[in-house]
N, C-alpha and C positions, 0 to 999 in steps of 0.2 A: 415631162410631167412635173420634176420639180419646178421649172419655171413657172410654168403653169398656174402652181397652187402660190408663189409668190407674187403672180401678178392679180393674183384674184385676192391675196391677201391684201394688197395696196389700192386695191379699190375698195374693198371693204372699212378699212381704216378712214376713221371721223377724226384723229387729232388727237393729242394728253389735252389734258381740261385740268387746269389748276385744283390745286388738293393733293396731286399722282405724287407720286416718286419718280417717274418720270420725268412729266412737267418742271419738279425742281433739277432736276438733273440736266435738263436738256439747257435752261437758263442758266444755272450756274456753269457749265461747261461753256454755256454762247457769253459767258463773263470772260471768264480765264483768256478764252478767245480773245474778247474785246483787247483786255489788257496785251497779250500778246503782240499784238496788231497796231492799234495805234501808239502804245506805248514809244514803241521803236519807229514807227515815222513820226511821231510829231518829236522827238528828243532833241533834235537838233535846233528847235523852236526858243526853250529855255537860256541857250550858250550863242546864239549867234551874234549877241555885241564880240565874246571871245571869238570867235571864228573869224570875223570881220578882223578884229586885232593881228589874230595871229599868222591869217593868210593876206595880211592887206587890201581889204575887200571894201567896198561901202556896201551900207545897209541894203541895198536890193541885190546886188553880188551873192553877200552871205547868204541871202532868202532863197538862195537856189539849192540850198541844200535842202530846203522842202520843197521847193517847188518841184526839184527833179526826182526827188518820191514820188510825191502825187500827181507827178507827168506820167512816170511809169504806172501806177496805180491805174489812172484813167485809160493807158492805152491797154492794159492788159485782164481787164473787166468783160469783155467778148469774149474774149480767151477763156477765161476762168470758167465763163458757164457752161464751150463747148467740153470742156473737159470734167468739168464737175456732170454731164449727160451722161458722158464716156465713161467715169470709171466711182461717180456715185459722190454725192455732195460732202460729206466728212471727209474721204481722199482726199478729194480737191482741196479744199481747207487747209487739211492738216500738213500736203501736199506744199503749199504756198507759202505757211510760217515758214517749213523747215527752210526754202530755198531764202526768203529771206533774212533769218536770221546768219545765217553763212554771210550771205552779200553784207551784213550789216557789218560784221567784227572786221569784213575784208576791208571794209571804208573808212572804219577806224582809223586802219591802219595806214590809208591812204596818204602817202607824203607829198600830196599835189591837189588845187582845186579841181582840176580837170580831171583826175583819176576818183575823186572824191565826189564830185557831180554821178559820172559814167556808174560808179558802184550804187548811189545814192537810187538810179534808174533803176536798175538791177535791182534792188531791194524793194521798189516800189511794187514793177511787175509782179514780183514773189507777194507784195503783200494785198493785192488785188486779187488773190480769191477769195478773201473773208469776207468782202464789202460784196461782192461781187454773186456768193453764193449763201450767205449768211443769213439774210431773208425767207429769201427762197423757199430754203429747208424751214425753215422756220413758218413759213406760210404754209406747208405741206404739212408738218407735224405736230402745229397747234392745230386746234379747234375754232372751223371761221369764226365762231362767234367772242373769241378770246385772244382773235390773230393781235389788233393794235394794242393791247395791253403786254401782250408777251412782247412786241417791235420797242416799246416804250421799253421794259426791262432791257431789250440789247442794245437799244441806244444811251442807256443813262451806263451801260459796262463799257461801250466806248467812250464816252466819260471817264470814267474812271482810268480806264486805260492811256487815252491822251494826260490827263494830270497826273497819271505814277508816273511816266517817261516825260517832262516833266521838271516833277518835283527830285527827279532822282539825279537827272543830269544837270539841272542848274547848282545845287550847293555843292554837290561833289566836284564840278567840272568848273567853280569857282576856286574848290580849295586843290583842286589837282590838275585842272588842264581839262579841258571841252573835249578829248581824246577818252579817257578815265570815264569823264562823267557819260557819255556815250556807253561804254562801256558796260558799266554797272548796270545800263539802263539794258542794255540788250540779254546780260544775264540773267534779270529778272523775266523777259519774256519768254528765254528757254524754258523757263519750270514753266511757267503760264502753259505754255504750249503745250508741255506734257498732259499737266491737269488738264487741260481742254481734254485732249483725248483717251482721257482716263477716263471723265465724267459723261462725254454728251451721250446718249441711246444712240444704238443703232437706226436708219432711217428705215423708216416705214411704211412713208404714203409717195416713195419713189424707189423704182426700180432700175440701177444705171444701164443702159441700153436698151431700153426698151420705149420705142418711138409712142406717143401720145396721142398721134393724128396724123391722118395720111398726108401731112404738106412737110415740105421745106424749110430746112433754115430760111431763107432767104422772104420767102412767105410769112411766116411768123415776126421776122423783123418789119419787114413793112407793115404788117397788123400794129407794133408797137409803134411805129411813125406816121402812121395817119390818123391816131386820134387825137383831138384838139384838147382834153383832160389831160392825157398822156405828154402830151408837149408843153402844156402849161405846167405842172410839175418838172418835167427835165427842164426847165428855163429856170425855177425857183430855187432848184439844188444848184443850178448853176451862178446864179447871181446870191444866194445868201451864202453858200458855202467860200465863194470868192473873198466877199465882204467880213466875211468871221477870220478867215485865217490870216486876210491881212491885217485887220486890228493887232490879233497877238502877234503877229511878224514888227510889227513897227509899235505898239506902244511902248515896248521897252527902251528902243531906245529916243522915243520924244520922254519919258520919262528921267532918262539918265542925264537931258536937256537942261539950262532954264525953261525954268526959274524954278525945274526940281531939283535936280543934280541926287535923282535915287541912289544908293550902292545898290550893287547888283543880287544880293541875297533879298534885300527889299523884292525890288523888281518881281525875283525867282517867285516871291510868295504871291504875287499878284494870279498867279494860274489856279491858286486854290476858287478863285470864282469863278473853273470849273464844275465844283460840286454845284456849284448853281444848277447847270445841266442835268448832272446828276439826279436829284428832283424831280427838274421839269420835265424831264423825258417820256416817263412812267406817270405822272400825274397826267400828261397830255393825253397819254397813250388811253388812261383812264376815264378823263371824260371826255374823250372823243366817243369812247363804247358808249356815255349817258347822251349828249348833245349833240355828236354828229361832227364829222372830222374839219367841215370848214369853216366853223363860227371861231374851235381853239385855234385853226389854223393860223386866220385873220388876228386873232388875239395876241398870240404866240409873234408875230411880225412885230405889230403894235408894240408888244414889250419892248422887243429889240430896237425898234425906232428912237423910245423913249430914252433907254438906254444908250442910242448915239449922241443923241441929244446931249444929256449929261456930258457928255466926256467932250464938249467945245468950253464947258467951261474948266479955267487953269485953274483948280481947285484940286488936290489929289484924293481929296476923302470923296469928294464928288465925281471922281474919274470912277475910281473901286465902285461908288455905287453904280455908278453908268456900264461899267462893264461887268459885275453879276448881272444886271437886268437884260443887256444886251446879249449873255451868254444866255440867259433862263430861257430866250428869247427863241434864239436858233435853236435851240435843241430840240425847245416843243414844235418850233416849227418843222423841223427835220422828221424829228420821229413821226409827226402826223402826214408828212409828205412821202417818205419813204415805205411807211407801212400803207399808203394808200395806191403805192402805182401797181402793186402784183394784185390788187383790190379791181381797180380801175382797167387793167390790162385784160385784150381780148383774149376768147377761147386758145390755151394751148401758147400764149405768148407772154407768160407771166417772167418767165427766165428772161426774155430777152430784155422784156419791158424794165426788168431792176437793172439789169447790166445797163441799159442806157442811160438811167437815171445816175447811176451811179461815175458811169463816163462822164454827165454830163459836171455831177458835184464837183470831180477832182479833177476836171480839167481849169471850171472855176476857180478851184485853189492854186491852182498850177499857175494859173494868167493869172488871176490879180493878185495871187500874194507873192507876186514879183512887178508886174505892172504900176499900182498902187505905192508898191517902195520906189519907183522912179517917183512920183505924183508928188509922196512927202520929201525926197529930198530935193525935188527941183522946187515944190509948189509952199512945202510946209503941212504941219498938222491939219490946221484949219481947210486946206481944200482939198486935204486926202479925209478927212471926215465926210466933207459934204459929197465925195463922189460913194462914198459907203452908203449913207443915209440916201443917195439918190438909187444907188442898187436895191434897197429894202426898200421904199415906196413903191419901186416900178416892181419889183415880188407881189408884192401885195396887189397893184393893179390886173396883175396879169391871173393873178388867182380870181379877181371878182370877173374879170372881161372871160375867160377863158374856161373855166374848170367849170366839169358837170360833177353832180352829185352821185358817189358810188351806187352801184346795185344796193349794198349791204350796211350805207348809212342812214340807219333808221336807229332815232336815239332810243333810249329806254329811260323806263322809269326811275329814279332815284336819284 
């Protein structure tokens, strides 16, 4: 009987609708999150000229220590949602910091590349169920009509969270060792974690064990892989997310190059045109609810193009500008992507359809922001740009060739 009145309770349930106590709660909790989470994979981003130094690495070498995050990340996004079904989306979550913040001080403390990649894994899997099940709930316990504005708020908190992990490990791990600044950066994501789950509401419009529809995993998956909206998205997370991360993997160090010769505290400051993201995320998120998710989509590309553009010319004030714009870029473009496939996903297959998307992102990151550092050091700046700028055009084409227009994008007044 109590099941019963709990499953009747989550059908009932329309969503928190901005204004609640709730509603704020739920975001700033899916903040704390954010921070928690990308803080501690992207930290190795800021220090890898030092990692290169100190473990004798060239620049795509050193990139492995994101890439084998968000290897891990990518392979263990299936994973995450069967278990976030299992035992209910805030576990699962909160489940996956804890494991990776463990693996993360164990890497630290790694006295070898190859034990420091293997944990680097380790940490990724663990941090693959945020990305993984983060929406999801979020799609379930907002209000459809408020879902892409609330997606824009978690994406500009992964913003945030990629630039504290960071800003926290490059000066620290400049004046102490790329081990420290690590370090620091992971301490901060314990309390993050906590807060997460101090703040976010209990779920409400899911009940963990309790099947949906009478079909199959395996059913539901193929529902996510035969639609051609559906594939066009998982193709664009895959080719911008590629594109973004090897920018910041290698611009620092063609900056540390002629005919800059940056110090590396310079360099470090160059992530604050993260907060660009920041921004764009939640404003996409915004008028996409007025105008309709694939006019800012195409917008949102467009920036980021412009923004590659920029950064061919050897100018540094003109790089910074190119790379806010090319950050402002991705972001809007992501959050209007990622909030649109649990949108765009068939009956009963929303779970599946984020986790793919989301495979699809971090495997992107994975391959080119290692791929791309062979590119510039064998090819140079200039034609590891132009293979970027050729990923974000073919994005863009495959959104106009490919993507249908959601059920539930219908712009509004204002």
């Amino acid at each position: 009987m109590g099941a019963d009145r709990r499953a009747v309770s989550a059908d009932a349930f329309t969503g928190h609708v901005p204004g609640t106590a709730a509603y704020r709660r739920l975001l700033i909790g899916l903040f704390f999150a954010g921070v928690a989470t990308f803080a501690q994979l992207y930290a190795p981003q800021a220090v890898l000229p030092l990692i290169a130094v100190d473990l004798d690495a060239g620049p795509a070498t050193a990139a492995l220590a994101v890439s084998a995050a968000t290897l891990g990340l990518a392979g263990s996004v299936l994973f995450w949602f069967l278990i976030a079904d299992r035992i209910g989306r805030i576990p699962a979550m909160a489940t996956g910091v804890a494991i990776a913040t463990v693996c993360g001080f164990a890497a630290v403390a790694a006295n070898g590349l190859t034990l420091l990649l293997v944990l680097r894994v380790a940490e990724g899997i663990g941090l693959g169920a945020m990305p993984a099940v983060a929406l999801v709930y979020l799609s379930e316990e907002v209000s459809a009509r408020h879902a892409a504005a609330a997606a824009g708020g978690y994406i500009a908190a992964t913003t945030v969270g990629g630039l504290s992990g960071r800003l926290i490990s490059g000066p620290i791990g400049e004046a102490f060792g790329w081990r420290i600044g690590m370090a620091a950066t992971l301490a901060v994501c314990a309390v993050a974690a906590v807060a997460f789950l101090l703040l976010v509401p209990r779920a409400r419009g899911f009940v963990p064990g309790r099947r949906r529809e009478p079909v199959g995993i395996g059913i539901r998956m193929r529902r996510a892989l035969r639609s051609r909206s559906l594939l066009a998205l998982y193709a664009r997370g895959f080719l911008l997310m590629g594109a973004f991360v090897a920018v910041y993997n290698y611009l620092g160090f063609h900056l540390a190059e002629a005919p800059f010769f940056l110090p590396a505290w310079f360099v470090s400051l160059l992530f604050l045109a993260y907060l660009a993201g920041t921004f764009s995320s939640p404003w996409a998120g915004r008028l996409a609810t007025r105008r309709g998710r694939m006019p800012v989509l195409l917008t949102s590309i467009g920036l980021s193009i412009v923004g590659i553009s920029l950064m061919f010319i050897a100018v540094t004030w003109v790089i910074i500008v190119g790379l806010i714009l090319f950050t402002a870029g991705f972001f809007g473009a992501h959050t209007i992507a990622s909030g649109w496939v649990p949108v765009a996903a068939p009956d009963g297959a929303r779970a599946q359809a984020s986790s793919l998307y989301y495979l699809g992102y971090y495997a992107g990151s994975s391959l080119f922001g290692w791929a791309l550092g062979v590119a510039f050091g064998q090819a140079g700046w200039w034609w590891f740009l132009a293979a970027v700028l050729a990923m974000s055009v073919l994005a863009a084409v495959i959104a106009v060739l490919w993507s249908e227009r959601p059920r539930d994008d219908v712009p509004t007044a204002g």
